[in-house]
PAVO-714479 format. One record per residue (C-alpha): residue in one letter; x negated, y, z negated; residue number from 0. Coordinates in steps of 0.05 Angstrom, whole numbers, plus 5000, padded with zeros to 4 digits. Layout:
(r 'A' (X Y Z) NUM)
...
//
This chain:
(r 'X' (5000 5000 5000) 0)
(r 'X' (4946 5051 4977) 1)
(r 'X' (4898 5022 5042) 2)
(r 'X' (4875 5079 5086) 3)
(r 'X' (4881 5046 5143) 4)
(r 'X' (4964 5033 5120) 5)
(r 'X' (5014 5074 5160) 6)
(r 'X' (5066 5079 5110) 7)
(r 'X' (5092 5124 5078) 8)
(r 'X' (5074 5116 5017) 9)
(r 'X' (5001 5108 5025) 10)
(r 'X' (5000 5175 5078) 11)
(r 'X' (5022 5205 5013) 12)
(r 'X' (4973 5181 4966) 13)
(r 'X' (4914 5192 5009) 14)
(r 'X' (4936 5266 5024) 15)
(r 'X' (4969 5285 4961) 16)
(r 'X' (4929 5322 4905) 17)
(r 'X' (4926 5264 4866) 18)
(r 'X' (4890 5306 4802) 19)
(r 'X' (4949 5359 4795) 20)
(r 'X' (4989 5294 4789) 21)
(r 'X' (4958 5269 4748) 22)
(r 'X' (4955 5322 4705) 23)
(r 'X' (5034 5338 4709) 24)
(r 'X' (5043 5265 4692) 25)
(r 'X' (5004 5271 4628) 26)
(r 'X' (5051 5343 4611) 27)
(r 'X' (5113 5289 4626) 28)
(r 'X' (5087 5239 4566) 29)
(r 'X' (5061 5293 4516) 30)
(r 'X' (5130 5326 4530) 31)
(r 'X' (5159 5256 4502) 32)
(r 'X' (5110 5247 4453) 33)
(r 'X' (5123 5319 4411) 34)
(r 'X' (5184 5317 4421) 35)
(r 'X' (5181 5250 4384) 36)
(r 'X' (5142 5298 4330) 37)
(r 'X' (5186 5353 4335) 38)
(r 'X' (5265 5343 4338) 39)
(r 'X' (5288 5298 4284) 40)
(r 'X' (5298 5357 4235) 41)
(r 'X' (5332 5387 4290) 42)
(r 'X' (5375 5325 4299) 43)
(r 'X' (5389 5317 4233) 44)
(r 'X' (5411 5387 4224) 45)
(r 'X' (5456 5383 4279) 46)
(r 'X' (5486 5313 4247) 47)
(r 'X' (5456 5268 4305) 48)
(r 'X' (5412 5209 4312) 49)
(r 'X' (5345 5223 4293) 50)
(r 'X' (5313 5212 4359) 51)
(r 'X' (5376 5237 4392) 52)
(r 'X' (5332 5289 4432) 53)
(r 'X' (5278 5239 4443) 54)
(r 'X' (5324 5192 4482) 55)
(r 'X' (5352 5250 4524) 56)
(r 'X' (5286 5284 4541) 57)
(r 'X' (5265 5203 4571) 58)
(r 'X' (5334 5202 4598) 59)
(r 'X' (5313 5269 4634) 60)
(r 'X' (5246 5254 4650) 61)
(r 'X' (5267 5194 4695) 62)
(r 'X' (5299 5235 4747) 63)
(r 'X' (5251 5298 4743) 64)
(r 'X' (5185 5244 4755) 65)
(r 'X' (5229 5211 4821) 66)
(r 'X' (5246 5293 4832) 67)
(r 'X' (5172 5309 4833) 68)
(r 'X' (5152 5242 4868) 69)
(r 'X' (5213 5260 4925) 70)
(r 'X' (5196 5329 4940) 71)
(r 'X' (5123 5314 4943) 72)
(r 'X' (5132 5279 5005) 73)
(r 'X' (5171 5328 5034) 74)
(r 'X' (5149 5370 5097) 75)
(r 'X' (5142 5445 5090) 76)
(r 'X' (5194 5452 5155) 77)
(r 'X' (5249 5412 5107) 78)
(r 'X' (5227 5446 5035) 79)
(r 'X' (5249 5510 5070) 80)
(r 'X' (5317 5479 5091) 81)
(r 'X' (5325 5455 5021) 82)
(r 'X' (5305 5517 4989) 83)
(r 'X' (5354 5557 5023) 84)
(r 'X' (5409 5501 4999) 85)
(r 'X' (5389 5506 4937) 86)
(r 'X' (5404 5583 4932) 87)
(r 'X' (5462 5591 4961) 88)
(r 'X' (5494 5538 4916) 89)
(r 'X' (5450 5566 4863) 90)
(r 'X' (5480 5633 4876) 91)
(r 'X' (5551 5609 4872) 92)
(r 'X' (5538 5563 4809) 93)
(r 'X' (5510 5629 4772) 94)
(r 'X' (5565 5665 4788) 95)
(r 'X' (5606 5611 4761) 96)
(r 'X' (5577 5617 4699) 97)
(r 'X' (5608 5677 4680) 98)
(r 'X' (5675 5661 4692) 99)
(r 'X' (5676 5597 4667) 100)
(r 'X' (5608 5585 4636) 101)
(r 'X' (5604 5560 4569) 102)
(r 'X' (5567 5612 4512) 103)
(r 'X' (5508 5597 4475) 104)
(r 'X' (5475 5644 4431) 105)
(r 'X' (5518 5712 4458) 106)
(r 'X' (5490 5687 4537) 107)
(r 'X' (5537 5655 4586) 108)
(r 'X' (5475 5618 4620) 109)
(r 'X' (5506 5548 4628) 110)
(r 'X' (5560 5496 4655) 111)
(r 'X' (5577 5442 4621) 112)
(r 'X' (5584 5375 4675) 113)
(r 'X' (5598 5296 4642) 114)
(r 'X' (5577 5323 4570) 115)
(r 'X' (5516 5360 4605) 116)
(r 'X' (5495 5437 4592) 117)
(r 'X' (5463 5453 4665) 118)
(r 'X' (5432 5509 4678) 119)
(r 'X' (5442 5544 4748) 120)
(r 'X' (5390 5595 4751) 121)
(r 'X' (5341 5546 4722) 122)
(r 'X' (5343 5501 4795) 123)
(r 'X' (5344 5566 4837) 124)
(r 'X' (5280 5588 4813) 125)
(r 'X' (5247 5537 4861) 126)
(r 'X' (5289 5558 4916) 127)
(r 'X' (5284 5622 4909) 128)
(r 'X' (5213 5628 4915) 129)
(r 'X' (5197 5590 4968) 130)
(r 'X' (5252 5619 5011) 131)
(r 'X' (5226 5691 5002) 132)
(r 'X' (5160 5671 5015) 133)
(r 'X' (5188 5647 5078) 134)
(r 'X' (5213 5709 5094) 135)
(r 'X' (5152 5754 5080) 136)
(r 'X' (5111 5696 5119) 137)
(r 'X' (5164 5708 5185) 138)
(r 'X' (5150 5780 5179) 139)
(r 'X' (5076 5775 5175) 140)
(r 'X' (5079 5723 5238) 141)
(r 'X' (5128 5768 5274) 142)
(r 'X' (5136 5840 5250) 143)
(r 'X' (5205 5857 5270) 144)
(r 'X' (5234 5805 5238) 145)
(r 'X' (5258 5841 5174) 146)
(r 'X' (5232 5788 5123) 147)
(r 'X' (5218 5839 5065) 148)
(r 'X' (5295 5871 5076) 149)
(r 'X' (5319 5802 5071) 150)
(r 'X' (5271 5779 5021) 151)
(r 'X' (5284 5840 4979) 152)
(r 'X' (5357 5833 4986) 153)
(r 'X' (5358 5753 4954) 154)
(r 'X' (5313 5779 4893) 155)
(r 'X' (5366 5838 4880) 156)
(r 'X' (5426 5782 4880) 157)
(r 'X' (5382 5746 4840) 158)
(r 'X' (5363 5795 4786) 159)
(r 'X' (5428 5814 4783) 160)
(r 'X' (5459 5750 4767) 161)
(r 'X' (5407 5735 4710) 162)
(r 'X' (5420 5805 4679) 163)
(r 'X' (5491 5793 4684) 164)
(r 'X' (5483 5736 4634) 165)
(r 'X' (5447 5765 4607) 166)
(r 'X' (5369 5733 4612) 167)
(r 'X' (5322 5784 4611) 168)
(r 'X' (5261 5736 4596) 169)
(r 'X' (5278 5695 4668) 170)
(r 'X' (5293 5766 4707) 171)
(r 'X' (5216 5790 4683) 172)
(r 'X' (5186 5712 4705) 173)
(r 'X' (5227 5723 4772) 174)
(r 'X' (5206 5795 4786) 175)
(r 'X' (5134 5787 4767) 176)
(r 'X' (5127 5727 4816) 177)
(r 'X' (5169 5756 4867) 178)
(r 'X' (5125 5830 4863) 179)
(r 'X' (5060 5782 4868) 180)
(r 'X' (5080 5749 4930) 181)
(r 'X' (5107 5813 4955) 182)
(r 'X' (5037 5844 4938) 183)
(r 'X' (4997 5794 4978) 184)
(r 'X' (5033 5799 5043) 185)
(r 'X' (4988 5857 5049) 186)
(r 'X' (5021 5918 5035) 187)
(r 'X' (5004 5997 5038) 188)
(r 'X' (4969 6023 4967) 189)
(r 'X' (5030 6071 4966) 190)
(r 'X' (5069 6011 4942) 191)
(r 'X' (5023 5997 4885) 192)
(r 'X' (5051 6059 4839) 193)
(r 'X' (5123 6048 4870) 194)
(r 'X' (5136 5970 4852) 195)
(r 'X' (5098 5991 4780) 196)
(r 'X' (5148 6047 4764) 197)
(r 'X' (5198 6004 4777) 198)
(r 'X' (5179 5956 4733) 199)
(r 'X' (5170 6010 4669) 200)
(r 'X' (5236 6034 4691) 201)
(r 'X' (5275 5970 4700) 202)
(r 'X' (5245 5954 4625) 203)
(r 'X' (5256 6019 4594) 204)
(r 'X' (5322 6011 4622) 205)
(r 'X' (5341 5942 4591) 206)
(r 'X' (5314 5970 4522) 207)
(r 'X' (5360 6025 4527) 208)
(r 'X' (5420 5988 4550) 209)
(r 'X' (5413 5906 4531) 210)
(r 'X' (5427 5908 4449) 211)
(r 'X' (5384 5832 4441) 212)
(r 'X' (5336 5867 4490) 213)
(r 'X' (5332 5927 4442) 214)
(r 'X' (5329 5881 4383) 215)
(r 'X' (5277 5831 4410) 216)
(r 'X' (5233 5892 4421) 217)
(r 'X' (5241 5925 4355) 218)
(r 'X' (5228 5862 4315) 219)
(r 'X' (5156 5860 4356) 220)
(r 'X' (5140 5919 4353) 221)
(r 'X' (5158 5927 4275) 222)
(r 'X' (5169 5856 4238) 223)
(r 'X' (5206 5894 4177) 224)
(r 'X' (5254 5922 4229) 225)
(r 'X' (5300 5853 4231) 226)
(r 'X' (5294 5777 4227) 227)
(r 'X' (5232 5757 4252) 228)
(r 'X' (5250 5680 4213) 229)
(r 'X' (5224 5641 4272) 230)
(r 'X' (5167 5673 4298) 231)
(r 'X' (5138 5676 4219) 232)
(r 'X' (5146 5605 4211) 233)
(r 'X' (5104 5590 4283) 234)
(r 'X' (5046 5631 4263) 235)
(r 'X' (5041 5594 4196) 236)
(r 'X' (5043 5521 4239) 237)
(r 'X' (4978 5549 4264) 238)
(r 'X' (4944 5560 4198) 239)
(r 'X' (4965 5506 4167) 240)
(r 'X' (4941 5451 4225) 241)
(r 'X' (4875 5486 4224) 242)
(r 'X' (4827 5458 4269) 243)
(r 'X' (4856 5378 4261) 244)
(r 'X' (4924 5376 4243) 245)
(r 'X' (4960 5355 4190) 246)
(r 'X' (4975 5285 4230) 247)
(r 'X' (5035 5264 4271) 248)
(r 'X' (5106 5273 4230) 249)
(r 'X' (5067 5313 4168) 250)
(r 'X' (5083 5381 4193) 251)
(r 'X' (5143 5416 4152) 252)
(r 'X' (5149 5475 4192) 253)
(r 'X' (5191 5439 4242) 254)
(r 'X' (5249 5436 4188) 255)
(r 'X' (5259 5497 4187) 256)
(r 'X' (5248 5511 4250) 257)
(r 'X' (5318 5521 4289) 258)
(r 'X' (5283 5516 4359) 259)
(r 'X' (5232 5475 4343) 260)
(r 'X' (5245 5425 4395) 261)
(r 'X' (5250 5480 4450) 262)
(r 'X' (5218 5543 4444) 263)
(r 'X' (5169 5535 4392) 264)
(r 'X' (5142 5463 4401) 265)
(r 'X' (5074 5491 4411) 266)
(r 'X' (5079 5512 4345) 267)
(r 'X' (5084 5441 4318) 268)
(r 'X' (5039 5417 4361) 269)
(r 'X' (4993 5456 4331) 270)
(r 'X' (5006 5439 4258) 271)
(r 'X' (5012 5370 4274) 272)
(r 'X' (4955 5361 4314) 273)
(r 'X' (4917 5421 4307) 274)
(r 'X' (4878 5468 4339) 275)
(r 'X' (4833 5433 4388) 276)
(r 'X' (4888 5391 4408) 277)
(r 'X' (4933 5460 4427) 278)
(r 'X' (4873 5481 4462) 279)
(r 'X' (4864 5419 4504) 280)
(r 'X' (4944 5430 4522) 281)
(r 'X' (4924 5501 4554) 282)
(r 'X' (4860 5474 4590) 283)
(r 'X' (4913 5422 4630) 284)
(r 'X' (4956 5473 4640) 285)
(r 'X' (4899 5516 4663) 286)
(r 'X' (4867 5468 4697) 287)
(r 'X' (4933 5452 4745) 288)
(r 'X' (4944 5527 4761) 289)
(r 'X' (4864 5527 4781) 290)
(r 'X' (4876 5468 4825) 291)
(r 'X' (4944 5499 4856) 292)
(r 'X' (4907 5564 4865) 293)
(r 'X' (4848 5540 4905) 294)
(r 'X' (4885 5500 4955) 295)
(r 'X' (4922 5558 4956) 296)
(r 'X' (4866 5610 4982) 297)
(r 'X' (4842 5551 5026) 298)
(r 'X' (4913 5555 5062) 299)
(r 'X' (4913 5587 5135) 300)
(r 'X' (4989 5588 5144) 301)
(r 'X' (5020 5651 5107) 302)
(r 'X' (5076 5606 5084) 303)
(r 'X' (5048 5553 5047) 304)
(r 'X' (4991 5609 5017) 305)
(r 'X' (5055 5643 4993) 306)
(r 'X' (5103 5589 4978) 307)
(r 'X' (5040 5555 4939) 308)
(r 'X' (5022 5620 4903) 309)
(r 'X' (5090 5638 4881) 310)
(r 'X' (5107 5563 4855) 311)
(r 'X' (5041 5558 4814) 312)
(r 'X' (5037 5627 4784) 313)
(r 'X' (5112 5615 4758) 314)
(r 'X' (5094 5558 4719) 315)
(r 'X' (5023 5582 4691) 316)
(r 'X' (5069 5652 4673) 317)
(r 'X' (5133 5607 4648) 318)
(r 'X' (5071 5566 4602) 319)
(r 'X' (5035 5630 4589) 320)
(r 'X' (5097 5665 4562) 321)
(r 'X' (5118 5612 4511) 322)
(r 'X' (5044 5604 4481) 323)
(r 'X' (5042 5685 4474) 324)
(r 'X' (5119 5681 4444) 325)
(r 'X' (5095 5617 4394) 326)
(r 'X' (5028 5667 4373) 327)
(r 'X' (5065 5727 4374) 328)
(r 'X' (5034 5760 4425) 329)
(r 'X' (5099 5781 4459) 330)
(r 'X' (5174 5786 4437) 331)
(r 'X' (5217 5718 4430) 332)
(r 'X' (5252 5696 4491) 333)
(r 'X' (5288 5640 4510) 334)
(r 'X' (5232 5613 4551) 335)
(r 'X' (5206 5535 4553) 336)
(r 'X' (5140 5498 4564) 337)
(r 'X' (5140 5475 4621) 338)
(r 'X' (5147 5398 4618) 339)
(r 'X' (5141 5400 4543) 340)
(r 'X' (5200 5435 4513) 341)
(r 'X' (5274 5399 4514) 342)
(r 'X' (5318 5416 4563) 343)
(r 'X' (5340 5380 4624) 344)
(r 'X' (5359 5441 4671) 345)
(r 'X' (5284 5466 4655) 346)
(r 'X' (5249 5391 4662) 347)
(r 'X' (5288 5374 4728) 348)
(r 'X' (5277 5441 4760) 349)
(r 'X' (5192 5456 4740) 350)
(r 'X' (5187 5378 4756) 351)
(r 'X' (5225 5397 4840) 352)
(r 'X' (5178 5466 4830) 353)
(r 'X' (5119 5434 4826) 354)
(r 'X' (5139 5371 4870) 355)
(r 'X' (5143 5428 4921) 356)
(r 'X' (5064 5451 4905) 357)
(r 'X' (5044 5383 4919) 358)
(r 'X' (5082 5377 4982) 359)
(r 'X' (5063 5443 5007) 360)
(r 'X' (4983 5427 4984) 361)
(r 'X' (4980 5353 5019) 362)
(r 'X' (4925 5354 5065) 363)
(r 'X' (4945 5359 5139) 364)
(r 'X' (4908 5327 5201) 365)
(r 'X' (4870 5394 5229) 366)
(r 'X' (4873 5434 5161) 367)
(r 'X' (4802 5473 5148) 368)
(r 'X' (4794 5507 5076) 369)
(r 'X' (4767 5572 5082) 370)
(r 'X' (4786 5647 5060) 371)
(r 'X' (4804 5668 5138) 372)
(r 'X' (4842 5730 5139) 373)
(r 'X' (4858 5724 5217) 374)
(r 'X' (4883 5658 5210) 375)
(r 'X' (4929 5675 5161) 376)
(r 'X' (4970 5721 5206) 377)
(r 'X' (4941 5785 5161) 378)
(r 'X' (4956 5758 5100) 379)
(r 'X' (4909 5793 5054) 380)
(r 'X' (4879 5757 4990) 381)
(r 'X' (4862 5827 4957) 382)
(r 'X' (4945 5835 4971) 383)
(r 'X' (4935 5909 5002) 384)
(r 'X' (4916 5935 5059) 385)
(r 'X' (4885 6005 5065) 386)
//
């Protein structure tokens, strides 16, 4: 099956496939399962369930986002874009669904509840909606009066809008920053440097003044004595206490008072549990599969995949980067997971088809040459300007 010299299938995949990102996601999959092992029976039990009631769901999740990953990684770029643009317009509709009929949780109206499942819509389009604007930008780079950036522009405001209408702040800032970095490196003027950066202090000064749990969120940062600040106390503490070891698997007690310790703030038992250097060697994988995604990315000579690639991996190294900052208190608390690590089966399902797209769009193809071209790439600029 794995023979070179097999046509299949299967083995085409494995011998062009980045077989060390996959490896690497695979090893997020089973330390996903294995904290949250550590980390949600004192949620269960809280709640009045089975103790590994979370544990069997997160497995029962992790089936379908590993054949997810495994599916779109054989895809072809030509059908990922077909997909992707699927996958928003039902997206789209199913977010807009949500606040009509969507069911509350915690004053948001993110979710629909389908067979005794809590989906999230705007968790699957995030996929989607990348790749299908970096189509766009890449069909206005290949052929200039195509307006790409109108249309590409026009799916990020529907977008945005839909998450603020929920409200999610934390997912409009992931989508924005991603979407302004692949906007960025399609090569635009410097005028657009100061313009897409005002609009970013404005759209936050904005949701400060007018989004109360915004306002709140910000306040609590900014000044702890200010408001409840419960959770984000209790995750600094799992840091000091593990020290550099850990206190061992099941000895942490921060978790039982932790109401999202399963979730959000599983890094922070993680690192009373198992300390330190074990926390550390979580952020080198993550690290190390953003590096990988990255420099197949600048190797890429087709503005698409560069694109498509870039915007994929830097929304998982920024979705990971957000919750480790949150867990340390380096930024306000949002509703943000680790990526393959936290519960939740809208957010496991839809970074496992994310990243299922990397590794289809970064498969080695007969004729492909690494380099940092800038011709090639139909002007698409790595320094993301052009004077």
């Amino acid at each position: 099956m794995f023979n070179r010299n097999e046509k299949s299938h299967i083995s085409s995949w494995w011998w062009t496939v980045d077989r060390w990102m996959f490896g690497a996601l695979i090893v997020l999959l089973i330390t996903g399962i294995l904290l949250a092992m550590a980390a949600s029976p004192p949620v269960a039990q809280r709640l009045g369930l089975s103790n590994f009631h979370f544990v069997y769901r997160q497995i029962l999740f992790a089936v379908p986002a590993l054949v997810l990953m495994f599916f779109c990684s054989m895809l072809s770029p030509k059908i990922l874009r077909r997909l992707s643009l699927v996958i928003v317009v039902v997206g789209f509709a199913a977010m807009a669904l949500t606040l009509v009929i969507g069911e509350e949780i915690k004053g948001a109206s993110r979710w629909i509840s389908i067979a005794g499942f809590a989906l999230q819509p705007s968790e699957f389009v995030k996929p989607g909606f990348v790749v299908l604007s970096a189509w766009l930008f890449a069909e206005n780079i290949r052929q200039p009066e195509v307006p790409g950036r109108l249309l590409a522009t026009l799916i990020f405001a529907v977008f945005a809008g839909l998450l603020l209408l929920q409200p999610d702040f934390g997912q409009t800032l992931l989508a924005t920053t991603v979407w302004i970095l692949m906007f960025f490196m399609t090569g635009i003027s410097w005028m657009w440097i100061p313009v897409l950066g005002g609009l970013g202090v404005a759209g936050i000064f904005t949701a400060y003044y007018m989004l109360p749990h915004v306002t709140r969120r910000i306040d609590q940062f900014l000044d702890p004595t200010t408001g409840d600040n419960y959770q984000v106390g209790l995750a600094l503490e799992s840091f000091i206490r593990g020290g550099w070891f850990g206190l061992g698997p099941g000895e942490g007690q921060i978790k039982r008072n932790l109401p999202d310790a399963h979730s959000d703030f599983i890094f922070s038992v993680a690192a009373e549990e198992f300390g330190t250097i074990a926390s550390l060697l979580l952020v080198l994988i993550f690290a190390f599969i953003v590096f990988r995604g990255l420099s197949r990315c600048f190797g890429e000579r087709d503005p698409f995949i560069r694109l498509a690639t870039l915007g994929l991996i830097s929304m998982f190294g920024l979705q990971a980067l957000i919750n480790m900052a949150v867990n340390l208190s380096l930024l306000p608390a949002k509703g943000m997971t680790l990526p393959f690590i936290s519960y939740g089966g809208s957010s496991l399902i839809s970074i496992a088809i994310a990243m299922g797209f990397v590794l289809a769009l970064t498969r080695r193809r007969p004729g492909q040459r690494y380099g940092m071209s800038y011709e090639s790439a139909g002007g698409l600029a790595l320094e993301g300007t052009q004077r």
